[in-house]
N, C-alpha and C positions, 0 to 999 in steps of 0.2 A: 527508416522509421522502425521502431522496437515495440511501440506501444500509441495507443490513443482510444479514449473514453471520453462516452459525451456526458455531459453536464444530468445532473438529475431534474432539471426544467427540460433537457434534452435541445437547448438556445443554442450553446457552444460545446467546441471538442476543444480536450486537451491533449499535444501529444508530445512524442520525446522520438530521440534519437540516438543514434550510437557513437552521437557527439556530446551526449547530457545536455544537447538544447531541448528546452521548453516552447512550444507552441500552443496559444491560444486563439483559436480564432470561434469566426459565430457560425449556426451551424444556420438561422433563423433567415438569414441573407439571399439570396442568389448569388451574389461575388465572396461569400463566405470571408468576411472581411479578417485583417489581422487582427486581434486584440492584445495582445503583446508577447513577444520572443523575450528569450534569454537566456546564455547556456548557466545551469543551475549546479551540473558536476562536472568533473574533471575527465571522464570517460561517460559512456554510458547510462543513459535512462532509464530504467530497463519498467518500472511502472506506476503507475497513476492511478488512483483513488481520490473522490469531490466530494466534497462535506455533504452532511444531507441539504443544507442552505445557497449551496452554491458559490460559495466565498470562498473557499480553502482549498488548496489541491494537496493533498498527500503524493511525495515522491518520492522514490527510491532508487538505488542504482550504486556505478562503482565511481564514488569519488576520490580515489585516487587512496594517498595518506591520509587524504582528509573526513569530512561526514560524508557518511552513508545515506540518511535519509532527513528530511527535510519537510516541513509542512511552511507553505506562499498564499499569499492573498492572490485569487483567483484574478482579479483586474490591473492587480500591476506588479505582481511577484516580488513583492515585500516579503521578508523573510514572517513566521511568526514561530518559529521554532526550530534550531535546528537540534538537532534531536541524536543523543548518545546511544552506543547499543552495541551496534553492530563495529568489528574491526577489519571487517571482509566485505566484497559484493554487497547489498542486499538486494533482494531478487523479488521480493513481493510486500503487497502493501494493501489494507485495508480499513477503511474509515467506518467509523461504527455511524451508520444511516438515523439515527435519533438521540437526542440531547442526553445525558451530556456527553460531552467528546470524548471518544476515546480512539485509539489508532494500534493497529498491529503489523508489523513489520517481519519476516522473515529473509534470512540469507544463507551463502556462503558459509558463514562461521559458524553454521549449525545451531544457530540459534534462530528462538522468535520472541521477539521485544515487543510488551503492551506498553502504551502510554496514555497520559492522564492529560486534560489541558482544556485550552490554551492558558497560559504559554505551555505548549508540548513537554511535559519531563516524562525520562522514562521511570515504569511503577516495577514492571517486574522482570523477571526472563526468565524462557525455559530453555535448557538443551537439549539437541536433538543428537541422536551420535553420525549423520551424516547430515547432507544441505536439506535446506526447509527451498522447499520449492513453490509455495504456495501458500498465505495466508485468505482467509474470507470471512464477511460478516455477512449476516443474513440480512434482508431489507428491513425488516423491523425491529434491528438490533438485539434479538434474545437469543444469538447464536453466532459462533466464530467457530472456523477449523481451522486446521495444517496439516500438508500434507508435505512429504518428502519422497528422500531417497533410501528411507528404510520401509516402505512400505506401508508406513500404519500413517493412520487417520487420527487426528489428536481434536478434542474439542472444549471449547473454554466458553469461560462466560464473562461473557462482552463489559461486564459493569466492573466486573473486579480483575479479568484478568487470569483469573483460578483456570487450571485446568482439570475439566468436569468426567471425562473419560478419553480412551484411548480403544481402539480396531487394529491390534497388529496383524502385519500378512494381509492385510487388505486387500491388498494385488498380486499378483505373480513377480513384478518389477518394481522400478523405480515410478511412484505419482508425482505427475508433472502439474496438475492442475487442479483443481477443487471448486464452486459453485453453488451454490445455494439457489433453489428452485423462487420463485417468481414468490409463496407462499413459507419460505421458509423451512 
C-alpha cells in the first residue's frame, strides 16, 4: 500500500498500491466491507485526495506512457476526467475542499498542474526547477502550497490557480511534505 485516506464523512477509505490499484472500502462497518477495486494506472498510486462531497477521488501516480492523474466517481470508479499535465510520475494531489472544483497535481516533471472542472481540464502550470514533492489545499479552500526538492514553499490561490508568493530556503534540504493546520 502507497497511500490511503478516509473519506470527508470519514464512512470510507480510499487506497492505492504499487500496483495503481484502487481500493474502496467502508470504514463505518465492522467487516469494513469492499466497495469497489480497480487497477486505475499502469504502475503505481502513489496518492489520493476526496471531493469535499464525497463523490470524486482525485488520483495520481505513474501511469506508465500513458495519464498521470485521473479524477473517478467514488462508488464505481467511472472515469470523470482524465486529466492532461503531467509527462512524468505525478506524486501529489489535492482537491480543493469547497465548491467550485478545483484540483492541483504535482510531480516528477517538475511541474504543478491546477485544474478547473468537472469535466477536469487543465487551467494552468507552474515550473519548478526540480520535482514538486507535495501539493495541499487548505480545509476551507482559501489556500494551496508546494513544496519540493528546491527548498521553497510556493503558494497559490485555490480559485484561479495564481501563484500568490514564494519562501525560498525554506529548509536546509529537500521538503517532502506540506499540510495545512485543522484552521488553515
Amino acid at each position: 500500500t502507497t497511500v490511503a485516506k478516509f473519506s470527508p464523512s470519514g464512512n470510507y477509505i480510499a487506497s492505492g498500491d504499487e500496483y495503481g490499484r484502487l481500493i474502496v472500502w467502508a470504514w463505518d462497518t465492522p467487516t469494513h466491507i469492499t466497495k469497489f477495486e480497480s487497477r486505475v494506472f499502469a504502475a503505481g498510486l502513489l496518492d489520493i485526495d476526496w471531493s469535499p462531497d464525497n463523490t470524486k477521488l482525485l488520483l495520481v501516480g505513474d501511469g506508465g506512457s500513458g495519464t498521470m492523474t485521473k479524477v473517478v466517481t467514488a462508488d464505481s470508479g467511472n472515469n470523470v476526467g482524465e486529466m492532461v499535465g503531467h509527462n512524468r510520475r505525478a506524486t501529489s494531489c489535492a482537491f480543493k475542499q469547497s465548491r467550485p472544483f478545483r484540483c492541483m497535481t504535482g510531480g516528477e516533471d517538475n511541474k504543478v498542474v491546477y485544474f478547473k472542472g468537472p469535466p477536469f481540464k487543465m487551467e494552468k502550470t507552474h515550473d519548478y526547477s526540480t520535482f514538486v514533492n507535495s501539493v495541499r489545499m487548505s480545509r476551507d479552500g482559501s489556500k494551496a502550497v508546494s513544496v519540493g526538492a528546491d527548498k521553497t514553499i510556493r503558494f497559490y490561490d485555490p480559485e484561479t490557480g495564481d501563484k500568490t508568493e514564494s519562501i525560498a530556503n525554506a529548509h536546509d534540504g529537500t521538503i517532502y511534505e506540506a499540510a495545512f493546520s485543522p484552521d488553515g
